[in-house]
BAKEZA-471572 format. One record per atom (N, C-alpha, C): residue in three letters; x, y, z. Coordinates in steps of 0.05 Angstrom, whole numbers, padded with zeros to 5 digits, always signed. Layout:
# residues N
AlaXYZ ...
//
This chain:
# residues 164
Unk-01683-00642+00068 Unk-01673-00615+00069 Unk-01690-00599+00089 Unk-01675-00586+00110 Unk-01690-00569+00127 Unk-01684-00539+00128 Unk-01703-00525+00123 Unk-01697-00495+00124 Unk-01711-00479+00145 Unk-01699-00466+00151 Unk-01704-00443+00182 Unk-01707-00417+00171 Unk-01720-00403+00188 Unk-01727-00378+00185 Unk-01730-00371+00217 Unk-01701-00357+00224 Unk-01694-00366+00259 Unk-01708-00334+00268 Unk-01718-00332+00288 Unk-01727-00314+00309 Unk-01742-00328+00329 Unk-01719-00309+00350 Unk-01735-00319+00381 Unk-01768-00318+00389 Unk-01774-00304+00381 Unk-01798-00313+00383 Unk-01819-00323+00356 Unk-01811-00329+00338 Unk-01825-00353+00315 Unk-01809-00349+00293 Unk-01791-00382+00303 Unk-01783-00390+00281 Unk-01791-00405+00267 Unk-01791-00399+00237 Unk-01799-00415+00210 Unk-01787-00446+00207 Unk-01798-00458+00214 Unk-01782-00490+00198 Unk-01799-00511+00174 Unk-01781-00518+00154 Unk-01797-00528+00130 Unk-01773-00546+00119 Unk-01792-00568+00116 Unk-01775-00598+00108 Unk-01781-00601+00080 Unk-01766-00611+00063 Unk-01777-00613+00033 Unk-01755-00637+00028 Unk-01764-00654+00015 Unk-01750-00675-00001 Unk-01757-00668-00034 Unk-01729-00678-00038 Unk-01724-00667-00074 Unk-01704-00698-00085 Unk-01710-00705-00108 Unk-01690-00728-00123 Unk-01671-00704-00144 Unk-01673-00686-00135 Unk-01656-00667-00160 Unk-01671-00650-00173 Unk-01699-00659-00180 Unk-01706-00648-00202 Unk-01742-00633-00181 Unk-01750-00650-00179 Unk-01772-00644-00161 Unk-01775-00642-00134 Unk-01785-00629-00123 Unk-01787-00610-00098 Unk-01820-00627-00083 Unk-01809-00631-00059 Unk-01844-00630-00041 Unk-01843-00637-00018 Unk-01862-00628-00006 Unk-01858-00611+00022 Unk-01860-00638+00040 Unk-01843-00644+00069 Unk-01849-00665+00082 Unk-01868-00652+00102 Unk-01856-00624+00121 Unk-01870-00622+00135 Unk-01858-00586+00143 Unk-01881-00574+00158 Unk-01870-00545+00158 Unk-01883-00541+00185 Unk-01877-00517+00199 Unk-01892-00502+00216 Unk-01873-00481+00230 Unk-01873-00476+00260 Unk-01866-00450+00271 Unk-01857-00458+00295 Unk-01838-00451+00309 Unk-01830-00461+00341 Unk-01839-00428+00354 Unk-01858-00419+00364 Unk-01865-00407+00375 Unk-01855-00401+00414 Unk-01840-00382+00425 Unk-01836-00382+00439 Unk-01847-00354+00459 Unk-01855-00359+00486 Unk-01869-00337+00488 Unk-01852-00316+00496 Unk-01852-00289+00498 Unk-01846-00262+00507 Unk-01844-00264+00536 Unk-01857-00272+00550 Unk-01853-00273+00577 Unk-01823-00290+00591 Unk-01818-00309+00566 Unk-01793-00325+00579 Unk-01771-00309+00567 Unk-01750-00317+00584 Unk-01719-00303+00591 Unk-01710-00314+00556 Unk-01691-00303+00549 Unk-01681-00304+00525 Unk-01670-00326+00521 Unk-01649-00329+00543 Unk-01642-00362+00555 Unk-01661-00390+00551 Unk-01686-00374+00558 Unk-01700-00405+00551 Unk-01719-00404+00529 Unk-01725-00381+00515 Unk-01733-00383+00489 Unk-01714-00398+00467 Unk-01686-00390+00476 Unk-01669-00406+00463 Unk-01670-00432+00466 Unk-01665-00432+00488 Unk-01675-00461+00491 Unk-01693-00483+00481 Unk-01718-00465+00477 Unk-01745-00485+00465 Unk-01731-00483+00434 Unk-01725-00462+00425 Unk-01707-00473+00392 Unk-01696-00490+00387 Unk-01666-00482+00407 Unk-01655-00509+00410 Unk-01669-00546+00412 Unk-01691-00542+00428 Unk-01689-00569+00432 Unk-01717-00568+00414 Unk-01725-00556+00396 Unk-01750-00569+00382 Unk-01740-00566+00358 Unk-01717-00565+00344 Unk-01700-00562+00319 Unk-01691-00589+00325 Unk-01674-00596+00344 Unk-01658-00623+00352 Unk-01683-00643+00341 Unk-01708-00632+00361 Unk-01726-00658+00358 Unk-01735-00666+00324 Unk-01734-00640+00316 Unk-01750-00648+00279 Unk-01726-00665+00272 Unk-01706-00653+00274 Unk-01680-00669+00264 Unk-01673-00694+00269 Unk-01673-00700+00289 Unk-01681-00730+00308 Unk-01709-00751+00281 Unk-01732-00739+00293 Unk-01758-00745+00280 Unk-01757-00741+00245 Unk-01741-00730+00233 Unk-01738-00732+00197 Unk-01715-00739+00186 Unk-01695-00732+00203 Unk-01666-00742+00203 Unk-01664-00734+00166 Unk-01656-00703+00170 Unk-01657-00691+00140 Unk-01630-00686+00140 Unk-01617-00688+00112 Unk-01582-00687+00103 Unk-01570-00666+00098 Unk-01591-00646+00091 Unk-01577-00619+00096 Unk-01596-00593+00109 Unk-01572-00574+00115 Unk-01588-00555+00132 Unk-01589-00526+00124 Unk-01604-00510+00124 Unk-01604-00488+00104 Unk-01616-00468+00123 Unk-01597-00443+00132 Unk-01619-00418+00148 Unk-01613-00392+00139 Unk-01626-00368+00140 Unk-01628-00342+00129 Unk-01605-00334+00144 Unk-01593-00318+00132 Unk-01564-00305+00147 Unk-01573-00273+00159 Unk-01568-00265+00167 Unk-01571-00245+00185 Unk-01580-00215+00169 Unk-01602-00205+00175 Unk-01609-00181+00150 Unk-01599-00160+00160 Unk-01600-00139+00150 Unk-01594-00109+00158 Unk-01616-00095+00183 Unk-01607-00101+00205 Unk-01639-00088+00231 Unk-01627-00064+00235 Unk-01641-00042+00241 Unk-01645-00028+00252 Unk-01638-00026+00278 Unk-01640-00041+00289 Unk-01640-00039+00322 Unk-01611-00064+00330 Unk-01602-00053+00340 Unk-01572-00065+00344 Unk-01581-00096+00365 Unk-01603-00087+00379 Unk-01619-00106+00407 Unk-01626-00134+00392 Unk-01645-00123+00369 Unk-01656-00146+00342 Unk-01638-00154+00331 Unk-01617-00145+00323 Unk-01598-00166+00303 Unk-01589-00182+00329 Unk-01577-00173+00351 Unk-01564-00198+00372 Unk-01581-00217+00375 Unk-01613-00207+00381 Unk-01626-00224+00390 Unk-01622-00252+00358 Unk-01623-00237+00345 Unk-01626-00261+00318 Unk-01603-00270+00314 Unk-01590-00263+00323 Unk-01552-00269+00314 Unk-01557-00305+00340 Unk-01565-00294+00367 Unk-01570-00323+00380 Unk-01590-00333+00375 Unk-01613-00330+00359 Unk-01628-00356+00348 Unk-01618-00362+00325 Unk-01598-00356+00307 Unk-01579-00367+00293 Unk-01569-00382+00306 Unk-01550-00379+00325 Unk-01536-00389+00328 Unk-01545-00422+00348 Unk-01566-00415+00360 Unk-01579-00444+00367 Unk-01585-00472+00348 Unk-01593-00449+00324 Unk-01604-00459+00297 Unk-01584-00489+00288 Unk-01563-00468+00280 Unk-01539-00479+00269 Unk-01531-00501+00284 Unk-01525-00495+00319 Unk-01512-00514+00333 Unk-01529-00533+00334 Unk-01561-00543+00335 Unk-01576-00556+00330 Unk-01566-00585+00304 Unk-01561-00562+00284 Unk-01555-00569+00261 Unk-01529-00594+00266 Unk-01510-00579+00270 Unk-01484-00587+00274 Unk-01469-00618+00291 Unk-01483-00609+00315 Unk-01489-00632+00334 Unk-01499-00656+00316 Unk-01512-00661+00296 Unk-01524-00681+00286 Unk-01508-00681+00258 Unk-01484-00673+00254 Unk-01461-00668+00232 Unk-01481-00668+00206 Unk-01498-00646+00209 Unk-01509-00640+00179 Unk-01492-00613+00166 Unk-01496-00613+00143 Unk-01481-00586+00131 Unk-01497-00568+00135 Unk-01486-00544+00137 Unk-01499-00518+00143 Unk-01487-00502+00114 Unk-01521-00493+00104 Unk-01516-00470+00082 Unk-01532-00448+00091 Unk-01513-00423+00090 Unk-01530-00396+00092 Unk-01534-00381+00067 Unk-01558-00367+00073 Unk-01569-00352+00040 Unk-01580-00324+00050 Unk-01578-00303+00036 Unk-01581-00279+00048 Unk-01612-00277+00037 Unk-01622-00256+00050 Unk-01655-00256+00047 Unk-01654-00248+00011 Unk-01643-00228+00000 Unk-01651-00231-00014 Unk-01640-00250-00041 Unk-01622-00259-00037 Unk-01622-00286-00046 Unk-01642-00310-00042 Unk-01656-00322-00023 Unk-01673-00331-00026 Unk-01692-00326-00043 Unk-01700-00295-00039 Unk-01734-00277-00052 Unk-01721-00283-00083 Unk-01693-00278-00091 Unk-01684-00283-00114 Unk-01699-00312-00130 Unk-01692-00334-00106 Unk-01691-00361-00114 Unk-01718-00362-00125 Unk-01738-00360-00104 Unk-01767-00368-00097 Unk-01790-00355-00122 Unk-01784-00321-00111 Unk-01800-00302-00129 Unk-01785-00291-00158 Unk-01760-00288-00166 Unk-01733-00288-00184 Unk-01741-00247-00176 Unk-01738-00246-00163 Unk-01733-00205-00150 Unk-01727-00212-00122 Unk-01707-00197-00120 Unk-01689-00190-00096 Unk-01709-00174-00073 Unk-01717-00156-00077 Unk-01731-00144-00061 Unk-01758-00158-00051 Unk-01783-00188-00063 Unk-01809-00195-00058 Unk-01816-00184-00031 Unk-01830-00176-00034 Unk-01848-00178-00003 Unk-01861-00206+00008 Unk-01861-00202+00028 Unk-01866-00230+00055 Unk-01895-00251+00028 Unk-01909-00233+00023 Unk-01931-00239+00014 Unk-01928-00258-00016 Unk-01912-00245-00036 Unk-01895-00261-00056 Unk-01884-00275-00050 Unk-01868-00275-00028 Unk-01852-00304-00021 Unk-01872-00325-00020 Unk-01890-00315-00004 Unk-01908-00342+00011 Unk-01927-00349-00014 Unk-01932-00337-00030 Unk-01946-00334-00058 Unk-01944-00353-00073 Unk-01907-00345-00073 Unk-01893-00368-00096 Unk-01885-00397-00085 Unk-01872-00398-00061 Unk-01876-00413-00039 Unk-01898-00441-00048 Unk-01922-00424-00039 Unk-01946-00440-00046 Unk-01950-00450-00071 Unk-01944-00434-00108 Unk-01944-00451-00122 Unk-01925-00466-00136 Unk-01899-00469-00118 Unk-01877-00476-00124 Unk-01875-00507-00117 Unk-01887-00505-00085 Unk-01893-00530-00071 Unk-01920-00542-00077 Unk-01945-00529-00093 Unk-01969-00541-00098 Unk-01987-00543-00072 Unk-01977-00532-00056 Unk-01992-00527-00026 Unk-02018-00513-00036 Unk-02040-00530-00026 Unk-02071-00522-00021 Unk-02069-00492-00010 Unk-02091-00480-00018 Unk-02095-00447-00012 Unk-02098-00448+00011 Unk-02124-00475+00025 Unk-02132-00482+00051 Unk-02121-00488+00076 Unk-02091-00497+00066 Unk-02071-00510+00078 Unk-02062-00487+00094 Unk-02055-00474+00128 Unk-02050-00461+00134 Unk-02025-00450+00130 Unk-02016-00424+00117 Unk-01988-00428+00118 Unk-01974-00404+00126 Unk-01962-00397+00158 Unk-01950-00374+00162 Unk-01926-00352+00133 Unk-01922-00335+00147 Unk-01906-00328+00135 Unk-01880-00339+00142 Unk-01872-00342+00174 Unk-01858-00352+00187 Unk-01854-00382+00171 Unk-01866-00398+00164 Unk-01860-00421+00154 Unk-01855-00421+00122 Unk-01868-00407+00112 Unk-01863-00392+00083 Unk-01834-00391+00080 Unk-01833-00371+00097 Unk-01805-00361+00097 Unk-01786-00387+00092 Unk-01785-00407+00120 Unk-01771-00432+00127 Unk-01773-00448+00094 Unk-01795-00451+00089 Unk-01796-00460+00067 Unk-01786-00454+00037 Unk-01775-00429+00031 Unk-01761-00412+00015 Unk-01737-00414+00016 Unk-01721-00419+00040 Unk-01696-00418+00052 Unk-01690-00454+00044 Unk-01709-00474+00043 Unk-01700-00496+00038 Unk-01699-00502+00000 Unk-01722-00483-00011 Unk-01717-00484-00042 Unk-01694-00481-00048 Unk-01685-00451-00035 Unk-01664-00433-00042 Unk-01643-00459-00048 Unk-01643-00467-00022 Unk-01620-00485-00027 Unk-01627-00513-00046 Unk-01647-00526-00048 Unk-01650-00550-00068 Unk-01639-00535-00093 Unk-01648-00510-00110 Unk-01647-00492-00127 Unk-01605-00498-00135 Unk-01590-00482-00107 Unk-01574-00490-00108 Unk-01557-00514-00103 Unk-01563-00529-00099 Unk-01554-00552-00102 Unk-01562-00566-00123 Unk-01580-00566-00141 Unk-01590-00575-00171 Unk-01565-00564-00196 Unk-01558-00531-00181 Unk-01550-00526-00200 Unk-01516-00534-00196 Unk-01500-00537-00174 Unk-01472-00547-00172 Unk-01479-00569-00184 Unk-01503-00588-00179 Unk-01500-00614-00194 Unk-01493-00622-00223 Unk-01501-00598-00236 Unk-01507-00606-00258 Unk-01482-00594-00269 Unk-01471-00572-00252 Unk-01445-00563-00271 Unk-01428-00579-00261 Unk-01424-00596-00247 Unk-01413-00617-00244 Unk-01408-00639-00254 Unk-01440-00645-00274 Unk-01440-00665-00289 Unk-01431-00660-00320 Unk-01429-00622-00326 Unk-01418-00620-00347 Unk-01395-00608-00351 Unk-01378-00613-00323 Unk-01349-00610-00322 Unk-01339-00631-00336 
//
């Protein structure tokens, strides 16, 4: 399972393998792109360092934050195309794409709609059993919330499935 937490300049990514019942982390971190490059090629480094994890863990499904409420009309576009790199990343390698709204995730992770960055990463950490020491952005927090969200949901179609 891979989850994103997309922005052009640091996006969240967090791998977790689950049998259904239990959750744990393969691998997480941040695709960092700098401010100085054209939008064009910050996209770009998304694009092709999302391809590469995907390539290198070859994970079955794909999970990213859907677009929040910005303020600034400039910030949602900009995030609307690191979405949209996100996804096509995704796609190209015919994984399924699930979107979850922020506060659906904070729902999943922290069970309150509203958590702050800090709760997320909080619960995050003792959800996954991640060491205090273990470095962990928020940016990857995040990524990593967005992949519960979805194990969370997909545990639970399973099971009402199994008592259909």
């Amino acid at each position: 399972m891979l989850g994103v937490d997309p922005s052009t300049t640091a996006t969240g990514f967090g791998l977790v393998a689950t049998d259904g019942y239990d959750i744990s982390v393969v691998h997480f971190g941040v695709i960092k792109t700098a401010r100085r490059l054209s939008l064009a090629d910050r996209l770009l480094k998304i694009f092709n360092e999302l391809s590469e994890i995907i390539l290198s863990f070859q994970p079955e499904e794909f999970a990213i934050e859907d677009i929040f409420y910005a303020e600034h009309t400039k910030s949602a576009l900009k995030l609307g195309h690191a979405r949209g790199v996100a996804i096509l990343s995704a796609k190209l390698r015919d994984l399924p794409v699930a979107e979850y709204s922020p506060r659906e995730i904070k729902q999943a992770v922290v069970g309150y709609g509203n958590a702050s960055k800090e709760q997320v990463k909080l619960s995050v950490q003792r959800l996954l059993h991640l060491q205090a020491d273990r470095p962990l952005s928020f940016d990857a927090a995040d990524a990593l919330a967005v992949a519960l969200c979805h194990c969370h949901r997909l545990s639970r179609r399973m099971l009402q499935a199994k008592n259909a």
